[in-house]
C-alpha positions as CSV (number, residue, x, y, z in Angstrom):
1,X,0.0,0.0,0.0
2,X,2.7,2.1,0.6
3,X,4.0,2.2,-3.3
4,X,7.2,0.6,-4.7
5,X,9.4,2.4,-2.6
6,X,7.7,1.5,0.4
7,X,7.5,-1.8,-0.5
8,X,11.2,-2.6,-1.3
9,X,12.4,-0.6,2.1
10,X,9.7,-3.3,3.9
11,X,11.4,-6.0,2.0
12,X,14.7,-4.4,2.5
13,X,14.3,-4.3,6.2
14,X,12.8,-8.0,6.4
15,X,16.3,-9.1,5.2
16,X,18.4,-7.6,7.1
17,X,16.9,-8.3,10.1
18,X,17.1,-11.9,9.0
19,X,20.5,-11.7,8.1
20,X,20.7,-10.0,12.0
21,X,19.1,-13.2,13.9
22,X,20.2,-16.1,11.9
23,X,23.8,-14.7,11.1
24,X,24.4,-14.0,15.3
25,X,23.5,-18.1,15.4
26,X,26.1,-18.8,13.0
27,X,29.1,-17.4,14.4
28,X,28.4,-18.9,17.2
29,X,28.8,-21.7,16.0
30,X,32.2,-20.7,14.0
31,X,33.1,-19.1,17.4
32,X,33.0,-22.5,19.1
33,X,30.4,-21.3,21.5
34,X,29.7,-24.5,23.5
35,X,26.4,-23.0,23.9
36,X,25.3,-23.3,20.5
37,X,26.8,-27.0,19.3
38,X,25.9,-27.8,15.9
39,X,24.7,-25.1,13.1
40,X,21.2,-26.8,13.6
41,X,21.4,-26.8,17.5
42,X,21.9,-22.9,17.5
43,X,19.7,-22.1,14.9
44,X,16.7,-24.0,17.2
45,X,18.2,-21.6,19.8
46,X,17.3,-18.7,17.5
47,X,14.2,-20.2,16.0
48,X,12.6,-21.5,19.2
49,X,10.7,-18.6,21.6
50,X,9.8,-20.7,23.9
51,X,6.8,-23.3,24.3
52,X,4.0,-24.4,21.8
53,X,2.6,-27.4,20.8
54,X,2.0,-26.5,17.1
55,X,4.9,-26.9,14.5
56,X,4.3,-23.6,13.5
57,X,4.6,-22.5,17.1
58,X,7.9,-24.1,17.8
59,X,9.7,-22.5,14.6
60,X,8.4,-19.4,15.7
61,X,6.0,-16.9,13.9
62,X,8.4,-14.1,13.8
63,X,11.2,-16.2,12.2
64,X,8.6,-17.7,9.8
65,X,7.8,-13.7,8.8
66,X,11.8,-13.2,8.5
67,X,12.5,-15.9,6.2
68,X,9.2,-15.3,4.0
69,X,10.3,-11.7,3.7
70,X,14.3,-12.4,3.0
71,X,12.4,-15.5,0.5
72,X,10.3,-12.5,-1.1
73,X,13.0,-10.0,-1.2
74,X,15.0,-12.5,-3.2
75,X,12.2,-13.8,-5.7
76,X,11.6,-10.0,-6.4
77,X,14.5,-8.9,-8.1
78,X,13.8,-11.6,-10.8
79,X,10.0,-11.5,-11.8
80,X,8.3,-8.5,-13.6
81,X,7.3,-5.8,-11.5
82,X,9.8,-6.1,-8.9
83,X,8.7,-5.8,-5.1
84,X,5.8,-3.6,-5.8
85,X,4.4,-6.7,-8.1
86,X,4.6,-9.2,-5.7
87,X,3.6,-7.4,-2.4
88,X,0.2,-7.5,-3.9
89,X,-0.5,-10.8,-2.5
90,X,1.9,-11.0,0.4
91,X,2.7,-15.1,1.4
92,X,1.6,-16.6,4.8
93,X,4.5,-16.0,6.9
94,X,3.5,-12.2,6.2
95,X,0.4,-12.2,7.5
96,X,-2.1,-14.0,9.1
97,X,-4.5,-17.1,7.9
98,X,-7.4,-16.2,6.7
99,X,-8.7,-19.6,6.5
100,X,-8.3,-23.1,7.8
101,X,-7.5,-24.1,4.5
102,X,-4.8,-21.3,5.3
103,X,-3.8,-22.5,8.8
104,X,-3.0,-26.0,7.6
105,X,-1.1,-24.3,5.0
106,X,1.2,-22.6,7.0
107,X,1.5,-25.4,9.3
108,X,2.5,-27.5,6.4
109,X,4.8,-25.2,5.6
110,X,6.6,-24.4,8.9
111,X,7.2,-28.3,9.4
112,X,8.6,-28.1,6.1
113,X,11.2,-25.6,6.8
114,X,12.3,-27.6,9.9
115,X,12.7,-31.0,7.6
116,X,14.5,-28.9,5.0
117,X,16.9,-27.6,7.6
118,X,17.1,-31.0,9.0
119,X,17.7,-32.3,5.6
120,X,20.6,-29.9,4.8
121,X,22.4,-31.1,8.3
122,X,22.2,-34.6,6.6
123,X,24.2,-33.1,2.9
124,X,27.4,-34.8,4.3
125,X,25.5,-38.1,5.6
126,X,24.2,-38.9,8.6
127,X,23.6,-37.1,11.6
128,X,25.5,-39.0,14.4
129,X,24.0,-39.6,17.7
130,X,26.4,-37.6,19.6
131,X,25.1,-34.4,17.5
132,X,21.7,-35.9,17.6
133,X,21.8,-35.6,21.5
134,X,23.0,-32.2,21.3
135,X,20.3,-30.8,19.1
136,X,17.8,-32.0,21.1
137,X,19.0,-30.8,24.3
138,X,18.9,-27.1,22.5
139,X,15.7,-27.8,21.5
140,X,14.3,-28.4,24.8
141,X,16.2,-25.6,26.2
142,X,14.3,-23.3,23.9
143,X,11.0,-24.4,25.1
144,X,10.1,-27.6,22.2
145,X,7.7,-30.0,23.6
146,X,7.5,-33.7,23.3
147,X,5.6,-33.7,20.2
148,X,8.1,-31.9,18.6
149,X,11.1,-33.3,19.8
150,X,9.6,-36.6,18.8
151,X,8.9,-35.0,14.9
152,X,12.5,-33.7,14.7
153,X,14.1,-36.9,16.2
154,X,12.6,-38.6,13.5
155,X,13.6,-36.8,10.1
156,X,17.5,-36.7,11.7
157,X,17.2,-40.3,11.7
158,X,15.7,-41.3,8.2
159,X,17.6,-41.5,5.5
160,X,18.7,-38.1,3.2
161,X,15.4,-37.5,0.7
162,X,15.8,-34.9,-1.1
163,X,13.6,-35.8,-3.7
164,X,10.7,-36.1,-1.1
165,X,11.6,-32.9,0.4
166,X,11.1,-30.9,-3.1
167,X,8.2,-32.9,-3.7
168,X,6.4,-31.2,-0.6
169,X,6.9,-27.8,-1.7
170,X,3.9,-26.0,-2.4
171,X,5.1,-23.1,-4.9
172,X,7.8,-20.8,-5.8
173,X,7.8,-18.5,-2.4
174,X,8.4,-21.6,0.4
175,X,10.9,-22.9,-2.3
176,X,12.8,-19.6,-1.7
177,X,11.8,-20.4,2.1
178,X,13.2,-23.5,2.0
179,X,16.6,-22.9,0.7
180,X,16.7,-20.2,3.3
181,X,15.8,-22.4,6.2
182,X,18.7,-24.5,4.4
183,X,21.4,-21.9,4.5
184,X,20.9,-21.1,8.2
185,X,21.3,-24.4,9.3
186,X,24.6,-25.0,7.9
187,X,28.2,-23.5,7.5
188,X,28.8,-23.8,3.5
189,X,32.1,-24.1,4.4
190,X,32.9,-28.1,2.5
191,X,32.1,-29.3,-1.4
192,X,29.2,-31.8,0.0
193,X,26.9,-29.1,1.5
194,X,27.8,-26.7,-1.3
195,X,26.7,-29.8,-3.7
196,X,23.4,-30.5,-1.8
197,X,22.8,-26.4,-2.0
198,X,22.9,-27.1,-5.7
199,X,21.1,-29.7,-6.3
200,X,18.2,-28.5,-4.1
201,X,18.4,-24.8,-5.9
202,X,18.5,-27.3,-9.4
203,X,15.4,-29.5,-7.9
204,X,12.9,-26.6,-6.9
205,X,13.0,-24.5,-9.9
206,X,15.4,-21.5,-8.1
207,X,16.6,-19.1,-10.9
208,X,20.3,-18.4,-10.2
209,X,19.6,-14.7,-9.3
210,X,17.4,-15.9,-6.8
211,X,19.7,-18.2,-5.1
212,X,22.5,-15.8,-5.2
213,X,20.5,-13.1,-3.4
214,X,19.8,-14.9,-0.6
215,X,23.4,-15.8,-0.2
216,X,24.4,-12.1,-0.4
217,X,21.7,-11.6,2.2
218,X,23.1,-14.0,4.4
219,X,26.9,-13.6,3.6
220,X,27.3,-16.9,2.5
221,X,29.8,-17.2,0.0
């Protein structure tokens, strides 16, 4: 409502402060902080507010807003129109369901975003138990409940399915989402997970521009 400007400062802002929370998580983990083992351990630490039963409640509805707007940001600078055109229909994440065709939705896609994070933690192989252990001792520091725990526990020990991960994801935007979610919850930093980056970008349909926006975002080389 607010005009192109408007809208690309919103968008602007939604990124960095992204880029703020999820970065901080990161170098804590580069810094060896033994409070934040594991790039997915810390980023639960920066996802989770504390309590709720729901998916969607556990990854937090303010982190779910951040990476739909960095997600948004990023798709805009390669469709027609540019941020003005796609603010016109802003994704859930953004705003609030309007439906409970729309809550399901957005509970769909918040689970989503915690397998796809899982998933990237697995790019190099397995997740171990040691680091399995750790995780979910953040987790339960940052308020997850059983439910949860129990959800998470399982996709760290199935097998890598990448395939069945892209197969879930419902459009263009949580694709964007996803590789987001994907970035913060590794380093980047060996040729596997750069590999798996690739072939998930490759597998949901990510035009290059959009993939290398959201590293710029995030300072991920």
């Amino acid at each position: 409502a607010t005009g192109s400007s408007g809208a690309s400062d919103l968008l602007g802002g939604l990124a960095k402060a992204a880029g703020d929370l999820f970065g901080s998580a990161g170098q804590a983990v580069k810094g060896g902080n033994p409070a934040a083992v594991g790039g997915l351990g810390a980023l639960a630490g920066a996802l989770f507010g504390g309590g709720g039963g729901a998916v969607k409640g556990a990854l937090g509805g303010g982190a779910m807003a951040l990476l739909a707007g960095l997600a948004m940001k990023a798709l805009s600078g390669n469709q027609a129109g540019g941020a003005q055109g796609v603010m016109g229909a802003a994704p859930l994440g953004l705003r609030s369901p309007a439906s409970a065709d729309e809550e399901q939705e957005l509970e769909h896609n918040a689970e989503l975003l915690l397998k796809a994070m899982i998933s990237a933690a697995k790019g190099e192989g397995q997740i171990d138990n040691a680091e399995i252990e750790r995780i979910l001792g953040r987790l339960r520091e940052a308020g997850a409940d059983d439910e949860t725990q129990a959800m998470v526990l399982e996709q760290m020990r199935a097998p890598l399915d990448l395939d069945g991960l892209v197969a879930a994801i419902p459009n263009h935007q949580v694709a964007a989402e996803v590789y987001a979610a994907s970035l913060f919850a590794i380093e980047v930093d060996t040729p596997a997970e750069r590999d798996y980056l690739a072939r998930l970008a490759a597998a949901s349909g990510l035009e290059a521009g959009a993939v290398q926006q959201l590293h710029a975002a995030l300072g991920v080389r």
